[in-house]
N, C-alpha and C positions, 0 to 999 in steps of 0.2 A: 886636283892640286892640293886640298885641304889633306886628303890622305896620306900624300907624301911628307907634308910638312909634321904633320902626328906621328906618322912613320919615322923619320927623319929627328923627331924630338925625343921620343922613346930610345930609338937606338944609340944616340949619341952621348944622350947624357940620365935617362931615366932608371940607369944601373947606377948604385952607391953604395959607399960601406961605411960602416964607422971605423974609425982611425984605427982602431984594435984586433978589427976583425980582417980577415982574406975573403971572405965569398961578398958578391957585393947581391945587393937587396933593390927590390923596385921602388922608387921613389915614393911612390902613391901608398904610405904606409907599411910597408917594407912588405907590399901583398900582391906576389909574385901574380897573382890572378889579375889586379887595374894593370897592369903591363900588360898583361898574352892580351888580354881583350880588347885594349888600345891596338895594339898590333894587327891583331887575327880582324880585327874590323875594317881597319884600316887598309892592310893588305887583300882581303875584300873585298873593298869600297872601290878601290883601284882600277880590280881586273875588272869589276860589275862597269866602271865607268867605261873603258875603253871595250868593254863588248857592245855597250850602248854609243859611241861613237861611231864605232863600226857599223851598228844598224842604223845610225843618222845619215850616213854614209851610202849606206845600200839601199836606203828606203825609198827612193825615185825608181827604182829599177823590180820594185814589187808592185808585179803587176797582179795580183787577185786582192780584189775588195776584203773577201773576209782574213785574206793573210796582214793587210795592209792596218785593218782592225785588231788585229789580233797583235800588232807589235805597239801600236799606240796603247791600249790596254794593258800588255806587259810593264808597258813605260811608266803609265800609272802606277800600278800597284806593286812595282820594284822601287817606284822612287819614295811612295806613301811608305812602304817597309823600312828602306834607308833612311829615312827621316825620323822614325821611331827607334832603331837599333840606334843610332846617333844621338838621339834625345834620352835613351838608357844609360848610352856612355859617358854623355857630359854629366848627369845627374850621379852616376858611381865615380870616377874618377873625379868628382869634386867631393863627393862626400868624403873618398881616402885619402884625397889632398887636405880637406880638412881636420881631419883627425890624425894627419902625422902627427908622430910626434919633434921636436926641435931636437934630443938627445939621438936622434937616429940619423940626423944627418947634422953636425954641429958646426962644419965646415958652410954650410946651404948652397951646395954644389948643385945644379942641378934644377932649381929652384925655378929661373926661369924657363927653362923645357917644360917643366910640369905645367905652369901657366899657359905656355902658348899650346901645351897638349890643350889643355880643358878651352880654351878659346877656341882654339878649329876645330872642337869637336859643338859646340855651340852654334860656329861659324857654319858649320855642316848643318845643320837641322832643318836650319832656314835654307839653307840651298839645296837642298834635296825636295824641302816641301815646295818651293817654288817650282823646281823639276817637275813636281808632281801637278802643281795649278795647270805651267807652261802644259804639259802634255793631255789634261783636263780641255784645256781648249783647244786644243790640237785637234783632240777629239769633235767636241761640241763643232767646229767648224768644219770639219772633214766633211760631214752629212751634206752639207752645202755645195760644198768646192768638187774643185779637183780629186783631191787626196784620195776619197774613196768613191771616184765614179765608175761606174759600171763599162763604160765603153772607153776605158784605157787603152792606146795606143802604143805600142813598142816604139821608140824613137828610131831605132832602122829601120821599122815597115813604113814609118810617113812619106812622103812623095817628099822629093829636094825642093826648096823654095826656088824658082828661077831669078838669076843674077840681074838687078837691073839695068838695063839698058842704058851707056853712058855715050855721049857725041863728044867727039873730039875732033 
């Protein structure tokens, strides 16, 4: 969701020009570079989420232990990554939001896009690292439970539960 909204703020308004000029320029210091990387992360961040919904998804129906390890650990260390690449971005796109200059956008078009960019990419950091805690214990408690037990069951090889018995 944070992705779209970066997305969604970059596109709309994180192009500008000054009054005199025709080519417009990226907000973040007129450095065409904090824009693609807002984007390109963003756009990213996106497909990365819904391939990872998709494996939330299918993950009741992985039946081998070590595959079942192997996607909770992917979980890990795509969300510990996402939470670093994110914590890059907020730290670069505030540094060239800080050093805009005011003569490059005089109009300050724009101005708020840039801010709620650097906020959801902020907002992002912490929610990936928690992704990353959340799937941390995922882990830590598989070894216990269900999630990674050895004599997993295919829900259509179970035996049907018989219907209780009702008097009328």
């Amino acid at each position: 969701l944070f992705s779209i909204v970066i997305l969604g703020c970059i596109a709309n308004e994180g192009y500008v020009n000054r009054p005199e000029e025709v080519e417009e320029y990226c907000i973040f210091n007129r450095n065409q570079n904090a824009c693609n990387y807002a984007v390109a992360i963003g756009t990213l961040c996106f497909l990365c989420s819904t391939g990872f919904l998709a494996l939330d998804v299918y993950f009741p129906q992985i039946s081998g232990v070590k595959d079942r390890k192997k996607a909770v650990m992917v979980d890990i260390g795509v969300s510990a990554f996402w939470s670093l690449i994110w914590f890059v971005g907020f730290c670069f796109l505030a540094n060239q939001w800080q050093i805009s200059k005011p003569e490059d956008n005089p109009l300050n078009e724009g101005a708020d896009a840039a801010r709620a960019t650097i906020i959801f990419c902020f907002f992002s950091i912490f929610t990936w690292a928690l992704q990353s805690l959340l799937a941390i214990h995922r882990f830590k408690q598989g070894a216990d439970t269900v999630i990674f037990n050895q004599d997993y069951v295919e829900p259509e090889q179970q035996e049907p539960m018989e219907a209780p018995l009702t008097y009328e």
